[in-house]
TORKOL-4160 file (C-alpha; in steps of 0.2 Angstrom, whole numbers, padded with zeros to 4 digits, m for minus):
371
<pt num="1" X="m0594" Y="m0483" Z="0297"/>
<pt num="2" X="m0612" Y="m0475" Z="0294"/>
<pt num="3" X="m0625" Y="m0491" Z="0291"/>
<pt num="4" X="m0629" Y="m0494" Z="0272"/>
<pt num="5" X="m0646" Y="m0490" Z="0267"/>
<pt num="6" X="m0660" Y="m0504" Z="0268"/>
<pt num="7" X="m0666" Y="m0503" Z="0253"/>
<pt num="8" X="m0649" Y="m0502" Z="0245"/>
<pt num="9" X="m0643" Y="m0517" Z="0254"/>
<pt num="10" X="m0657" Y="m0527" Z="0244"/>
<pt num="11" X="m0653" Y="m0518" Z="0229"/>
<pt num="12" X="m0674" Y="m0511" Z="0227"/>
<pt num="13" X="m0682" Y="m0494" Z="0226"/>
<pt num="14" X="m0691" Y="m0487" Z="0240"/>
<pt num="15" X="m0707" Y="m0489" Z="0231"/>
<pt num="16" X="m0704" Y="m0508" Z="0229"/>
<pt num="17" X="m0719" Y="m0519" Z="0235"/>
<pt num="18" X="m0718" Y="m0531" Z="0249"/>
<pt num="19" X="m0716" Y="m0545" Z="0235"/>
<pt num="20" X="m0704" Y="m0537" Z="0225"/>
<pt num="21" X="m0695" Y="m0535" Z="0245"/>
<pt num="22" X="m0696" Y="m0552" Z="0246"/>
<pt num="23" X="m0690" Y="m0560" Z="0230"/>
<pt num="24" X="m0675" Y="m0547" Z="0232"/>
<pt num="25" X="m0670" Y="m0553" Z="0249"/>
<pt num="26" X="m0671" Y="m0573" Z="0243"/>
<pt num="27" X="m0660" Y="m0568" Z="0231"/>
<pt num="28" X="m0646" Y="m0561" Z="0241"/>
<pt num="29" X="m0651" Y="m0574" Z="0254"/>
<pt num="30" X="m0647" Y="m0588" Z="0241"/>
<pt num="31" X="m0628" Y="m0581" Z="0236"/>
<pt num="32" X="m0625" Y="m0577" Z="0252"/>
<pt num="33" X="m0631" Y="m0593" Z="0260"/>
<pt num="34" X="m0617" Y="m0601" Z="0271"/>
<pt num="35" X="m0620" Y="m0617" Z="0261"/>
<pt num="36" X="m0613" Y="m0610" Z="0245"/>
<pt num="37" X="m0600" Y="m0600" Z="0252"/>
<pt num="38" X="m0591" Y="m0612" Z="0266"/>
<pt num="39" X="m0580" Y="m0604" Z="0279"/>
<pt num="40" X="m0582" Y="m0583" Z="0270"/>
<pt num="41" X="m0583" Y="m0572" Z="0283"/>
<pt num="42" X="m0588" Y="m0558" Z="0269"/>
<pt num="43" X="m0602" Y="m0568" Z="0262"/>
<pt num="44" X="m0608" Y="m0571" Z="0280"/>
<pt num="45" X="m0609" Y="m0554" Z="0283"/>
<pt num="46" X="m0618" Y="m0550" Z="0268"/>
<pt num="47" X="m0630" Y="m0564" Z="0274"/>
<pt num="48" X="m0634" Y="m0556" Z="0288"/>
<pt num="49" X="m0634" Y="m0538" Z="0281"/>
<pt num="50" X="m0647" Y="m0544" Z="0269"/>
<pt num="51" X="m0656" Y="m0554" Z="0284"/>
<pt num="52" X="m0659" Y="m0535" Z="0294"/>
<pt num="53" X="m0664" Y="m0527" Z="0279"/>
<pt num="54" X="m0679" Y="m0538" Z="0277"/>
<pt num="55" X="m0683" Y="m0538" Z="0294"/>
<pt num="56" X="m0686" Y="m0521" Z="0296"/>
<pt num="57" X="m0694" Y="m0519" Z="0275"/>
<pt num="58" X="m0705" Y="m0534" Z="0276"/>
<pt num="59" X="m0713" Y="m0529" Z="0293"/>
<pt num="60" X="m0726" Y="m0511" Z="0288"/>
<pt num="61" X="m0725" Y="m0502" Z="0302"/>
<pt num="62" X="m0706" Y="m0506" Z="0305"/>
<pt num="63" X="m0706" Y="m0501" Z="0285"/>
<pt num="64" X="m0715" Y="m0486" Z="0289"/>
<pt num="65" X="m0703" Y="m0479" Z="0306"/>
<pt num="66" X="m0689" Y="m0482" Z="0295"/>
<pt num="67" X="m0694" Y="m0472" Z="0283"/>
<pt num="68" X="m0698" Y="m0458" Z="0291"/>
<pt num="69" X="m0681" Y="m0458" Z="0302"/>
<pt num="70" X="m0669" Y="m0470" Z="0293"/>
<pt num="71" X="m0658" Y="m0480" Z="0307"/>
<pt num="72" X="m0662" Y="m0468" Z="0320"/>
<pt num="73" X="m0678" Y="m0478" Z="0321"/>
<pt num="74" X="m0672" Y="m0491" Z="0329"/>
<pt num="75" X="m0656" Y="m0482" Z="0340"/>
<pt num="76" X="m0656" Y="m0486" Z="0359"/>
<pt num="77" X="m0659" Y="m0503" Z="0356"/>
<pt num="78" X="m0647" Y="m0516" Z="0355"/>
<pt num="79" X="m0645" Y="m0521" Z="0337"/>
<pt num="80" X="m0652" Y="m0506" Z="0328"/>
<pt num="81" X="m0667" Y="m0510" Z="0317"/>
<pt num="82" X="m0669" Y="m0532" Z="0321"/>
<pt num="83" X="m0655" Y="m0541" Z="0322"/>
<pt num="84" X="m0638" Y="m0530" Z="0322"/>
<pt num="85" X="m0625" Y="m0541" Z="0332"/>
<pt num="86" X="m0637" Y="m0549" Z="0344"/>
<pt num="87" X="m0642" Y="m0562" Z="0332"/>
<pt num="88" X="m0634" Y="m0580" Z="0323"/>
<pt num="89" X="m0637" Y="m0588" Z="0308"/>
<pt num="90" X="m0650" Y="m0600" Z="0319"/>
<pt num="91" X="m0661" Y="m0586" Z="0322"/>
<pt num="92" X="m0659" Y="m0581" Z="0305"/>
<pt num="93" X="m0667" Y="m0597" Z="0299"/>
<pt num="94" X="m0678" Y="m0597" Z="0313"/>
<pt num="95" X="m0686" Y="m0584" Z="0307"/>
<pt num="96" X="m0687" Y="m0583" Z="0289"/>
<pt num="97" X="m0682" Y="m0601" Z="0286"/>
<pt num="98" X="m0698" Y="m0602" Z="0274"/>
<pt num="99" X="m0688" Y="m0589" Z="0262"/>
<pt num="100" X="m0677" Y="m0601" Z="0257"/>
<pt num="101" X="m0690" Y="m0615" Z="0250"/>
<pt num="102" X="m0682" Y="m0629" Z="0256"/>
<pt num="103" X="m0667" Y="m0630" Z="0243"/>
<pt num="104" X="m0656" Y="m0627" Z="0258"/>
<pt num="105" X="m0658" Y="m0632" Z="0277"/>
<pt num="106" X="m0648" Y="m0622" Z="0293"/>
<pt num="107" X="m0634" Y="m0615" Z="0294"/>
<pt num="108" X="m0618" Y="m0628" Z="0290"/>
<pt num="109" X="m0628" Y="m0639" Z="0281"/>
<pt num="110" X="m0645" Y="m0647" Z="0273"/>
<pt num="111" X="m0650" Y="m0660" Z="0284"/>
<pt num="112" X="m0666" Y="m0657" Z="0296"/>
<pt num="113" X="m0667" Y="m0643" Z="0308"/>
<pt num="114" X="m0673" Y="m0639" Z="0325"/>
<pt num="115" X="m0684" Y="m0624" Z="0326"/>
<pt num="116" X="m0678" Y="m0610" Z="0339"/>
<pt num="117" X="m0694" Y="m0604" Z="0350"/>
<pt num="118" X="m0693" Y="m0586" Z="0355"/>
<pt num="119" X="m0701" Y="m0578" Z="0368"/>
<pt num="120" X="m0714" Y="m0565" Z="0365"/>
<pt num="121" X="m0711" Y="m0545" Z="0365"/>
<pt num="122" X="m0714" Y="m0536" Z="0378"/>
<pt num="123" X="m0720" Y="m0517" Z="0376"/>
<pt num="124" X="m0719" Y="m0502" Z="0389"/>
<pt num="125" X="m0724" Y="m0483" Z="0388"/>
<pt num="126" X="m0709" Y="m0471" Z="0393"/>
<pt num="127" X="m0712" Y="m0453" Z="0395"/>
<pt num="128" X="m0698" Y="m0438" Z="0390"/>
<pt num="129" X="m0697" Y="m0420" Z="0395"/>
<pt num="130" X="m0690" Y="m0408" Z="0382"/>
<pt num="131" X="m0677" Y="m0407" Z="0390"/>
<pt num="132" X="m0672" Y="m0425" Z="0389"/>
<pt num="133" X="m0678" Y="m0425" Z="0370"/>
<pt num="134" X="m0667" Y="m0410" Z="0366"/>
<pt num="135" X="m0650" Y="m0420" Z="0373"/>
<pt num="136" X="m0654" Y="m0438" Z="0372"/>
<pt num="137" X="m0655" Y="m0449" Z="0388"/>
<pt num="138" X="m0651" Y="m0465" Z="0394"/>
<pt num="139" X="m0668" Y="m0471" Z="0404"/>
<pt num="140" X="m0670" Y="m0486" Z="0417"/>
<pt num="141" X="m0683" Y="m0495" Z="0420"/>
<pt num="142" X="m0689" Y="m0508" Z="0428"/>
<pt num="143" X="m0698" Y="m0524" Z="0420"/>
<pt num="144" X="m0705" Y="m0539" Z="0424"/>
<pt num="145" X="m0700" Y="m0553" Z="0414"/>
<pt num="146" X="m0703" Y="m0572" Z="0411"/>
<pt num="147" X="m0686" Y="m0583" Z="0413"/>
<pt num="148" X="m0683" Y="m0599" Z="0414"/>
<pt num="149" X="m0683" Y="m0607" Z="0431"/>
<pt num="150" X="m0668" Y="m0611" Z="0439"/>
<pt num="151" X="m0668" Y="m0630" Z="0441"/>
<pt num="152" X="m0677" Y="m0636" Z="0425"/>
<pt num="153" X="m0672" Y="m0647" Z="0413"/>
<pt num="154" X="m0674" Y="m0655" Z="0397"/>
<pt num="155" X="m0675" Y="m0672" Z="0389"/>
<pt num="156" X="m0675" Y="m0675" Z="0371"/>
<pt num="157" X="m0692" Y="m0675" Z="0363"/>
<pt num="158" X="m0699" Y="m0695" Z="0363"/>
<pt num="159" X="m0711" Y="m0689" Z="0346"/>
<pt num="160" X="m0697" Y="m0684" Z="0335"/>
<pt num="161" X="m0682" Y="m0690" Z="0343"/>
<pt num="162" X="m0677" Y="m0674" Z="0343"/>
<pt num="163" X="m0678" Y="m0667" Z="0325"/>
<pt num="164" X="m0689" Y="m0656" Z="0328"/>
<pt num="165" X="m0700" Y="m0663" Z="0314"/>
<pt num="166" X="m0711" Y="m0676" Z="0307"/>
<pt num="167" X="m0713" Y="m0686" Z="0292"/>
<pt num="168" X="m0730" Y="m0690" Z="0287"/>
<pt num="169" X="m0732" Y="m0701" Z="0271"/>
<pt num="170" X="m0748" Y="m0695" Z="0259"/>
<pt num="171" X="m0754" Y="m0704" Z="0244"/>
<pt num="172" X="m0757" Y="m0691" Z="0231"/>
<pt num="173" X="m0762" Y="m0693" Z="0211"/>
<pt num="174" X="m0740" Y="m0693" Z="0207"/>
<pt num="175" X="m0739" Y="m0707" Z="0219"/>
<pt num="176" X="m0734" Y="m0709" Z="0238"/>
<pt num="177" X="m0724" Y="m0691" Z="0244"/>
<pt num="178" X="m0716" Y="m0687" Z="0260"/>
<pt num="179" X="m0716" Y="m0670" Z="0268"/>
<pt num="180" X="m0709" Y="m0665" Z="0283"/>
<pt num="181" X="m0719" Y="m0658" Z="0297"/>
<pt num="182" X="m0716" Y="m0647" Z="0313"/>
<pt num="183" X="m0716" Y="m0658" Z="0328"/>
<pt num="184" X="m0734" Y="m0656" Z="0337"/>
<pt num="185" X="m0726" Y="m0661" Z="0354"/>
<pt num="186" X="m0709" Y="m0652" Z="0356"/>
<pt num="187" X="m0715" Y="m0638" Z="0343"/>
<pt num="188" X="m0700" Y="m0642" Z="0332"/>
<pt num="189" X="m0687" Y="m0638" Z="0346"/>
<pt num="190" X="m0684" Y="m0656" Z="0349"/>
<pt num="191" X="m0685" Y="m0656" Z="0367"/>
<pt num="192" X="m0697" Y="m0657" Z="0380"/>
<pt num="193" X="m0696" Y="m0651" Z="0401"/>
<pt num="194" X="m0692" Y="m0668" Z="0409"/>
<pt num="195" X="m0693" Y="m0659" Z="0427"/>
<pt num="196" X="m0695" Y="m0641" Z="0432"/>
<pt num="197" X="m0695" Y="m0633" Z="0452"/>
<pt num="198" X="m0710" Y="m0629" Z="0461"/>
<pt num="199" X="m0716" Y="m0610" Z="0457"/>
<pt num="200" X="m0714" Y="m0609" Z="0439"/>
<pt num="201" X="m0728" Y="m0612" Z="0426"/>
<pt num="202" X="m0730" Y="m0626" Z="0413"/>
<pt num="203" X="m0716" Y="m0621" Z="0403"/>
<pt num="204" X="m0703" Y="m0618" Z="0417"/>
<pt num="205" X="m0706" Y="m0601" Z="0417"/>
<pt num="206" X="m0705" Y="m0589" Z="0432"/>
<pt num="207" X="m0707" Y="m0570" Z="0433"/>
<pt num="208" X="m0692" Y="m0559" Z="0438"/>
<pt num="209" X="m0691" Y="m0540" Z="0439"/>
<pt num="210" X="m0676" Y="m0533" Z="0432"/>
<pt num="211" X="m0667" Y="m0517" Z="0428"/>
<pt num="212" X="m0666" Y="m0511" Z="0411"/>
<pt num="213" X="m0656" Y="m0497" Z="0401"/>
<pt num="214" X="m0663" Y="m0489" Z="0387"/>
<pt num="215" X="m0652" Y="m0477" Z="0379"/>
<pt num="216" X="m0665" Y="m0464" Z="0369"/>
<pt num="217" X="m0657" Y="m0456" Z="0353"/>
<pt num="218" X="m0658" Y="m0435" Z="0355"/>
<pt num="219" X="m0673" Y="m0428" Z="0343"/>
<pt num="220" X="m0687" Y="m0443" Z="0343"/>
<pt num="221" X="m0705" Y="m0438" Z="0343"/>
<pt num="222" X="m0722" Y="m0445" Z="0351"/>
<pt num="223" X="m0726" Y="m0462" Z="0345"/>
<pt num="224" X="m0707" Y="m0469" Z="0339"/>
<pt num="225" X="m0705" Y="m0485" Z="0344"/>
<pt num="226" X="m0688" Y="m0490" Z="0351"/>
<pt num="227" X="m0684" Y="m0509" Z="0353"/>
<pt num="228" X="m0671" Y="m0516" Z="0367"/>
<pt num="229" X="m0667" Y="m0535" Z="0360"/>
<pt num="230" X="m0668" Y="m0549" Z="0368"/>
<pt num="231" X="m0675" Y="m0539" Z="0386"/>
<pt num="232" X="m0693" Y="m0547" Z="0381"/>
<pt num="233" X="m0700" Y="m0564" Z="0389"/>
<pt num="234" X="m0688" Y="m0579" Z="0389"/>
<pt num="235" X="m0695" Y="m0596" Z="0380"/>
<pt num="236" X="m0693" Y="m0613" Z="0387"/>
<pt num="237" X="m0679" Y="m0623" Z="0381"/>
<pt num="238" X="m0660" Y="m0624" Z="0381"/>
<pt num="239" X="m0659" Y="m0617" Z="0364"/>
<pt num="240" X="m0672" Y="m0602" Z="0364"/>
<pt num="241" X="m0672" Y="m0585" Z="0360"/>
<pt num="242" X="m0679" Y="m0569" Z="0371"/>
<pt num="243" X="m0692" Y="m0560" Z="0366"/>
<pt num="244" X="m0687" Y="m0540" Z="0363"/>
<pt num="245" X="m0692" Y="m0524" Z="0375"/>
<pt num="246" X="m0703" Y="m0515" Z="0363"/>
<pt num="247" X="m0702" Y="m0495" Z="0371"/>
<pt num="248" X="m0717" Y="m0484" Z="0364"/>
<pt num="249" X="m0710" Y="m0463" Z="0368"/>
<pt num="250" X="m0723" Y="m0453" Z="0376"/>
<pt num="251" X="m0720" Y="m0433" Z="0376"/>
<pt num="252" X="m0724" Y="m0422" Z="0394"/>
<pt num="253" X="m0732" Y="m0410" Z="0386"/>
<pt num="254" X="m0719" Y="m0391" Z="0392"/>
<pt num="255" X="m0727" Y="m0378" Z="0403"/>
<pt num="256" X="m0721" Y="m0364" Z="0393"/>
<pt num="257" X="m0715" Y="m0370" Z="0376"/>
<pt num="258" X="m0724" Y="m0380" Z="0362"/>
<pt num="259" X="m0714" Y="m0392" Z="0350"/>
<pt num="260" X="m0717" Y="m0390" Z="0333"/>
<pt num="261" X="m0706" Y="m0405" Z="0324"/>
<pt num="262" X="m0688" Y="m0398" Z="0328"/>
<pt num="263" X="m0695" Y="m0378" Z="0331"/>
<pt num="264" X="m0700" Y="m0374" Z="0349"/>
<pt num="265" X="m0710" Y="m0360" Z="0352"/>
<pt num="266" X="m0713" Y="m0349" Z="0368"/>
<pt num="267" X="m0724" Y="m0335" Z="0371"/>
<pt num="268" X="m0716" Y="m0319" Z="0377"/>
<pt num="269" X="m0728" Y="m0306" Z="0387"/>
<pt num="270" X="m0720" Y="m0287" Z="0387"/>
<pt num="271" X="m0729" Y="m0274" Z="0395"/>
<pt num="272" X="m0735" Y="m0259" Z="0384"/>
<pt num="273" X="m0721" Y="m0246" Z="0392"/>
<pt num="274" X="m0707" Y="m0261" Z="0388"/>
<pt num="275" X="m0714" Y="m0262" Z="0371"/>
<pt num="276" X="m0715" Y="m0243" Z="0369"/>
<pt num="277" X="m0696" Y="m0238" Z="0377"/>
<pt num="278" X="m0688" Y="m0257" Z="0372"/>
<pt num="279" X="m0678" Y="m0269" Z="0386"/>
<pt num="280" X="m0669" Y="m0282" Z="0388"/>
<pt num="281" X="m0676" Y="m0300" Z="0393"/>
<pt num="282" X="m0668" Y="m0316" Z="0397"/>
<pt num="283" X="m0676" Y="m0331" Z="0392"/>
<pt num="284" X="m0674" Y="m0350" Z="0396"/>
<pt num="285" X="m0672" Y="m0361" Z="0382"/>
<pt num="286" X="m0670" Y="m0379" Z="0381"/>
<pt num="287" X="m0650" Y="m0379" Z="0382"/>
<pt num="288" X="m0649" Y="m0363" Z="0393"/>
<pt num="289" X="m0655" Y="m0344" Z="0396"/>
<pt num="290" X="m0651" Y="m0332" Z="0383"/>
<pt num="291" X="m0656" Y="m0313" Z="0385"/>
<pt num="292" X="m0664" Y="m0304" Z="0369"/>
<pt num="293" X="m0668" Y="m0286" Z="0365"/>
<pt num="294" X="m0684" Y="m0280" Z="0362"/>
<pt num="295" X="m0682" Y="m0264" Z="0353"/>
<pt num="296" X="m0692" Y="m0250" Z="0354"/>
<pt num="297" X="m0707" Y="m0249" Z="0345"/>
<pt num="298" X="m0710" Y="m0266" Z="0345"/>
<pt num="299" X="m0726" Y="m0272" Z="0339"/>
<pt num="300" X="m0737" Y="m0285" Z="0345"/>
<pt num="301" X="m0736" Y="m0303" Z="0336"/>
<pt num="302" X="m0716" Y="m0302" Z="0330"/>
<pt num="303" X="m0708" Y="m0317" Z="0332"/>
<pt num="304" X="m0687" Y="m0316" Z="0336"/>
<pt num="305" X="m0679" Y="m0331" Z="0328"/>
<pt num="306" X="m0664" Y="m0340" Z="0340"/>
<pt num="307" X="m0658" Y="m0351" Z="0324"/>
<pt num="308" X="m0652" Y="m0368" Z="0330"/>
<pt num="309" X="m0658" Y="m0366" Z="0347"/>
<pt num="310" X="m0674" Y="m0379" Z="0346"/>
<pt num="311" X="m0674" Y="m0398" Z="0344"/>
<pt num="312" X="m0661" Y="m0410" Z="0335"/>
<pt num="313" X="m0667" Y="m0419" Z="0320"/>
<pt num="314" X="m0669" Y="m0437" Z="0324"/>
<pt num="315" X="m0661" Y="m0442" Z="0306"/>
<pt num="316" X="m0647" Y="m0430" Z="0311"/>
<pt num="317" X="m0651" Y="m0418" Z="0297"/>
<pt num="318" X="m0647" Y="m0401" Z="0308"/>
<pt num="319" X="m0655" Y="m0393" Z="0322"/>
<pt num="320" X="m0673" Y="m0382" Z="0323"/>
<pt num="321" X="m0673" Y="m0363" Z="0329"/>
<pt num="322" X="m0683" Y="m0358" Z="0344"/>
<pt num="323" X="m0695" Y="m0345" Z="0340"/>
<pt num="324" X="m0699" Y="m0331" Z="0352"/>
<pt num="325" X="m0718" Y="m0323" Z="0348"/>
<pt num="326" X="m0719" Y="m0306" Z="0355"/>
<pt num="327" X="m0734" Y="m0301" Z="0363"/>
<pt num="328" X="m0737" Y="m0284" Z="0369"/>
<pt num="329" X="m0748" Y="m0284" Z="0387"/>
<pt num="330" X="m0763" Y="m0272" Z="0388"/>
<pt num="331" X="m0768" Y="m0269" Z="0406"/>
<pt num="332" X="m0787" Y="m0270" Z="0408"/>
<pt num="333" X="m0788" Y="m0261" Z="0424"/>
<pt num="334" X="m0782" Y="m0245" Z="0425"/>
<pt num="335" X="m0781" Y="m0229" Z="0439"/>
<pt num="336" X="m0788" Y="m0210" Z="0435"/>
<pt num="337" X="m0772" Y="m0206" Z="0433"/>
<pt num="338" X="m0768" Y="m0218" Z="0419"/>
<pt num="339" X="m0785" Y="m0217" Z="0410"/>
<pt num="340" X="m0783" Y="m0198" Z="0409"/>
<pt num="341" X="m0764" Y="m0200" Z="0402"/>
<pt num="342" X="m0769" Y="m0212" Z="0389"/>
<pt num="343" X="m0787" Y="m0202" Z="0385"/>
<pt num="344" X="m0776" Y="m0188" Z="0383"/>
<pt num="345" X="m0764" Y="m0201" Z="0368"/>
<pt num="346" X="m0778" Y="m0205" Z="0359"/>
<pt num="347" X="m0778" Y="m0194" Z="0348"/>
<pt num="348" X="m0758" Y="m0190" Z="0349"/>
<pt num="349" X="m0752" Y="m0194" Z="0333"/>
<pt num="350" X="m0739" Y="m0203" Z="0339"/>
<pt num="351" X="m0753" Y="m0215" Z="0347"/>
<pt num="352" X="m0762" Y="m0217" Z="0329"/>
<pt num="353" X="m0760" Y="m0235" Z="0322"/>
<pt num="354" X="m0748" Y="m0231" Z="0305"/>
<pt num="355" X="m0743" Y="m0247" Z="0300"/>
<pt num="356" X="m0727" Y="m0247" Z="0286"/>
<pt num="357" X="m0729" Y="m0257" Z="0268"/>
<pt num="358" X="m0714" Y="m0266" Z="0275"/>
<pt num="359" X="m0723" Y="m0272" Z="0289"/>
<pt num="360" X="m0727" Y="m0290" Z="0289"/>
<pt num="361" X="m0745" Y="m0297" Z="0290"/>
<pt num="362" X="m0749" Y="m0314" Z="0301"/>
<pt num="363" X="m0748" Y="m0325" Z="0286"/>
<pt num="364" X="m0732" Y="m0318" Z="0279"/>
<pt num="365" X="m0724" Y="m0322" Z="0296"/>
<pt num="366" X="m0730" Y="m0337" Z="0298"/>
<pt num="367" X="m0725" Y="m0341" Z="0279"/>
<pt num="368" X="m0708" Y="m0336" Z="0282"/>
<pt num="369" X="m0707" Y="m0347" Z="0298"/>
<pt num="370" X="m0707" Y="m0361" Z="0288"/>
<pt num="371" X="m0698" Y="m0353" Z="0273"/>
């Protein structure tokens, strides 16, 4: 079943602000709260929905890839556009726990809860042929990751007993209030490393290189950014979350054919006497060779037109042409014999430029490229 839109799944425009973004997800996030709707799956799922929607709308330049390519954005990573099926309601409040203002705690309840650390993001550079662009790929690569030791433990934290929070008492002009703080010592996960083995770092980390998958989506373009969840740096605790694999795309630039969004263009050299009797030519496109006719008479600068033959929209919205320019070679050395035989056409009438009203001009051709 396709993915509903993001901006319909908040119920906003796509001109809505980041405040008007916000308010709209606190309002779904507060029908759907597992609090008010005990043991309904549906309202979970809405929850979440609602959750993924922000995620990507509230963040700009996540905003900004979506708009331009919709879901396809965020394809090859696990979890589409943030938290897909990779996610619980934990990291839900985890993560925008200060939407909800405080009329409702964590999930199952309103009593105090413990803050989930994640790791932090990791981000790598991953380069693509046309060819792989053209068909999509699945990549592998390898990373070097922070995990948590083998061996290290936890005990609960001494400073919050474990709540992951503090209460400090203030006097104030209404009277004495209590608010609730985020625990300085365990930062609100409510647990501290009682041991760790020799090797990892201060948080019971170590670093391990490890094999990753990225399946790429057929059609993307220099600059997307793909994200691989949860494949970023661990974070220390029994409860933590990963961090995600952030994968920046990088286009070899082709020998012989330019991209131009989903067109691919390629320069075909005739020589004058192919030009002047026609031929046939076989040409190598991104999905296979394919021979073309040049008829006789063909002039210089026309461009043959292979419809569907180029790049795949990313937002799958059809496939580009690959356009073939035709340029006609003029040799710049030449024999006697040759420079006597085309002396002798210079003034052959057959040899005088007569261009037809039909004929196109550079601009008209370029206009109906993109016409």
């Amino acid at each position: 079943m396709a993915k509903q839109d993001y901006y319909d799944t908040l119920g906003i425009s796509r001109s809505a602000s980041s405040a008007e973004i916000k308010k709209a997800y606190r309002k779904m996030a507060i029908k759907y709260h597992p609090d008010k709707n005990p043991n309904d799956t549906s309202a979970e799922g809405k929850f979440k929905e609602a959750a993924e929607a922000y995620e990507v709308l509230s963040d700009a330049n996540k905003k900004a890839r979506y708009d331009q390519y919709g879901h396809a954005a965020f394809e090859g990573a696990q979890g589409g556009g943030g938290f897909g099926g990779g996610m619980n309601m934990d990291d839900i409040f985890s993560q925008f726990g200060d939407i909800f203002g405080g009329g409702f705690g964590g999930f199952g309840g309103g009593g105090q809860r413990q803050a989930r650390v994640k790791g932090t993001n990791m981000r790598i550079r991953v380069k693509l042929s046309l060819e792989e662009i053209a068909k999509g790929v699945e990549k592998k690569v390898k990373v070097r990751r922070k995990i948590q030791a083998e061996g290290v433990s936890y005990k609960t934290c001494t400073t919050c007993n474990g709540t992951g929070q503090q209460m400090r008492v203030t006097n104030t002009i209404l009277g004495r209030m209590q608010t609730a703080t985020t625990c300085g010592t365990c930062q609100g996960t409510g647990e501290i490393i009682s041991s760790k083995p020799n090797g990892s770092d201060s948080q019971g980390l170590v670093i391990k290189e490890e094999t990753v998958s990225i399946n790429i989506p057929a059609g993307v373009t220099e600059g997307v950014q793909l994200k691989v969840g949860g494949k970023g740096n661990e974070a220390p605790g029994k409860n933590s979350i990963s961090g995600d694999l952030l994968v920046l795309i990088e286009e070899i630039q082709h020998e012989t054919l330019k991209r131009e969004g989903t067109n691919v263009h390629f320069d075909l050299y005739v020589n004058l006497s192919e030009a002047v009797l026609g031929v046939s030519k076989e040409v190598q496109t991104l999905t296979g060779k394919v021979k073309i006719k040049i008829e006789s008479g063909t002039q210089s600068g026309k461009i043959l037109r292979l419809k569907g033959k180029g790049l795949p929209s990313i937002e799958r919205y059809g496939t580009g042409d690959f356009l073939i320019h035709v340029n006609v070679w003029t040799p710049q050395e030449l024999t006697k014999e040759q420079r006597q035989f085309f002396e002798k056409m210079k003034s052959d009438e057959n040899f005088i430029p007569s261009p037809k009203k039909s004929d196109k001009s550079f601009f008209e051709k370029v206009k109906d490229m993109f016409s």
